[in-house]
C-alpha positions as a printed NumPy array, in Angstrom:
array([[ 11.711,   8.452, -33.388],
       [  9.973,  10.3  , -30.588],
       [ 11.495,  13.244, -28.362],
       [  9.901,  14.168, -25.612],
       [ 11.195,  18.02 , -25.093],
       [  9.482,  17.901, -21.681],
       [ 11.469,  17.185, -19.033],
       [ 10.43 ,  14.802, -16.334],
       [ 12.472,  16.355, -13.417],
       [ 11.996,  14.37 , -10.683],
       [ 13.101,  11.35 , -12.975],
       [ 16.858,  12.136, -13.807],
       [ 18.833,   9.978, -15.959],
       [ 21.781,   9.599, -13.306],
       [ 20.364,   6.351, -11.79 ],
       [ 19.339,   8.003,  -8.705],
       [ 16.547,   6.253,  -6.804],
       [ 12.746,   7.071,  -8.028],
       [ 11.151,   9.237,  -5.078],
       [  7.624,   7.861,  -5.104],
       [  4.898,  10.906,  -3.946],
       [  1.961,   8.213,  -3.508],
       [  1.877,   4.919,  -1.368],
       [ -0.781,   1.972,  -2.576],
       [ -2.894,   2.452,   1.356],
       [ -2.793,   5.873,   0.124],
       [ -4.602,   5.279,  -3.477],
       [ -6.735,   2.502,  -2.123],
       [ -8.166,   5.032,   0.572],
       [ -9.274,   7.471,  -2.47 ],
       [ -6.162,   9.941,  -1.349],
       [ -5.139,   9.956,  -4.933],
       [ -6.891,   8.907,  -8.016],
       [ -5.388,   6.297, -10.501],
       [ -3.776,   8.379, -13.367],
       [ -1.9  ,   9.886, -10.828],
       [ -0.504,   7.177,  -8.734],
       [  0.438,   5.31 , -11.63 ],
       [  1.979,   8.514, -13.403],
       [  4.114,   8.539, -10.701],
       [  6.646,   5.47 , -11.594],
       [  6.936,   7.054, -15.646],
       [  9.855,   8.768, -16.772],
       [ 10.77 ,   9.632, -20.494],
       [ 12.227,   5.984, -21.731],
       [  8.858,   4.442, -20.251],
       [  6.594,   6.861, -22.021],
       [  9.101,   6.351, -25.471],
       [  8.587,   2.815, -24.826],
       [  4.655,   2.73 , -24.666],
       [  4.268,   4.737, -27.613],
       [  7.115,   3.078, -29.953],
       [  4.906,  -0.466, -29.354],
       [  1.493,   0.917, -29.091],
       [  2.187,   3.243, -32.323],
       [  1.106,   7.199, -32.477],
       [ -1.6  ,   6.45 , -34.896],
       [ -3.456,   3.361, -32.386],
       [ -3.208,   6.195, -29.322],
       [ -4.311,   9.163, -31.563],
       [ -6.972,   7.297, -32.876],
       [ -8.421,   5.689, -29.549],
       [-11.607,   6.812, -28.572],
       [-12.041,   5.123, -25.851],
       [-11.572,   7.048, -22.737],
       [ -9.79 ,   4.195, -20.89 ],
       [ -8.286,   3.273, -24.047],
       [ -9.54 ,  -0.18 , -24.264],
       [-10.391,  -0.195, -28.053],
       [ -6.432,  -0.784, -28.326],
       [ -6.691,  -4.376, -27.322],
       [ -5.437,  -6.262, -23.917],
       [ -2.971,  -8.258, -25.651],
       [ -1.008,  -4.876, -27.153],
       [ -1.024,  -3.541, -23.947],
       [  0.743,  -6.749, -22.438],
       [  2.897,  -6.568, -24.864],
       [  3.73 ,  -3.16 , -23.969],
       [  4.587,  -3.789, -20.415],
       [  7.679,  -6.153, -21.752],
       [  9.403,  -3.077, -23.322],
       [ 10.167,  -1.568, -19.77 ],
       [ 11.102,  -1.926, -15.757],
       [  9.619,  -0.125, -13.088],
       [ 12.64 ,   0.368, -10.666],
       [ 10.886,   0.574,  -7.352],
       [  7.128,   0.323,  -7.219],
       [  5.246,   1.991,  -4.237],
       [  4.81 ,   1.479,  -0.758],
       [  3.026,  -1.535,  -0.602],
       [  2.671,  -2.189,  -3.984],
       [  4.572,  -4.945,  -5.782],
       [  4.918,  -5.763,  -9.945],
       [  1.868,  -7.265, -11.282],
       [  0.359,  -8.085, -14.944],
       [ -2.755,  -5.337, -14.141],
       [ -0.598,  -2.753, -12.782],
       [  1.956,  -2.7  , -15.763],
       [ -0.768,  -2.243, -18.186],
       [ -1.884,   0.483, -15.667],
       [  1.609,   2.123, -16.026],
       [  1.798,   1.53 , -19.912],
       [ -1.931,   3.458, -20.132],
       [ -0.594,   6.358, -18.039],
       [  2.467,   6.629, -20.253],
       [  0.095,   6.593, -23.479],
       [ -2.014,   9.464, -21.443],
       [  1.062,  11.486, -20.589],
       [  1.908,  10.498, -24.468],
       [ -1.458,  12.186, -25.677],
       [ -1.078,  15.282, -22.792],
       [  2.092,  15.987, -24.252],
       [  1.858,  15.814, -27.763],
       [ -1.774,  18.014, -27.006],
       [  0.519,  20.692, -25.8  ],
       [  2.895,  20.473, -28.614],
       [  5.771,  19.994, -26.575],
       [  6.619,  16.969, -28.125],
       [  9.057,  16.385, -31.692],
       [  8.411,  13.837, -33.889],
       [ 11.048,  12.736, -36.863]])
């Protein structure tokens, strides 16, 4: 099991709608770079998510700065494990940007557990 003692505050658990900071014209213009736009739709369950079907020991051992030594197909599978509740501005569910989610969850995963604000039992 994986806690997260972090808390994600502008992703509460009482159901309220996500406030997206970031619209897609926005990233596409260079206003914001990737990690961030697609750190934007995670909250805690996503991140739990990513790293319960990725495994610690895959994301602690990737060297790969864009993480693509963990392969495509693990990633995909990934993305079935959670829903993004409303995706940006001009942005709309896709295959690509899932995995782009799922990678930002693993990165916030690795941030975290860097800055040993993270439990593990």
């Amino acid at each position: 099991m994986v806690v997260i003692k972090r808390s994600f505050k502008t992703f509460k658990s009482e159901k309220k709608p996500i406030q997206t900071k970031f619209s897609r014209s926005e990233f596409l213009n260079g206003q914001v770079d990737h990690h961030k736009y697609y750190c934007q739709m995670l909250n805690n369950d996503i991140i739990t998510a990513v790293v319960k079907s990725i495994g610690v020991a895959s994301l602690l051992d990737s060297k790969d700065e864009h993480m693509n030594d963990i392969s495509l197909s693990r990633w995909d599978r990934a993305t079935r494990t959670f829903t993004i509740k409303r995706w940006p501005e001009g942005d709309s569910p896709s295959q690509a940007g899932l995995v782009c989610v799922a990678k930002a969850g693993a990165r916030e995963f690795l941030r975290i557990y860097q800055d040993g604000d993270l439990e593990m039992f």
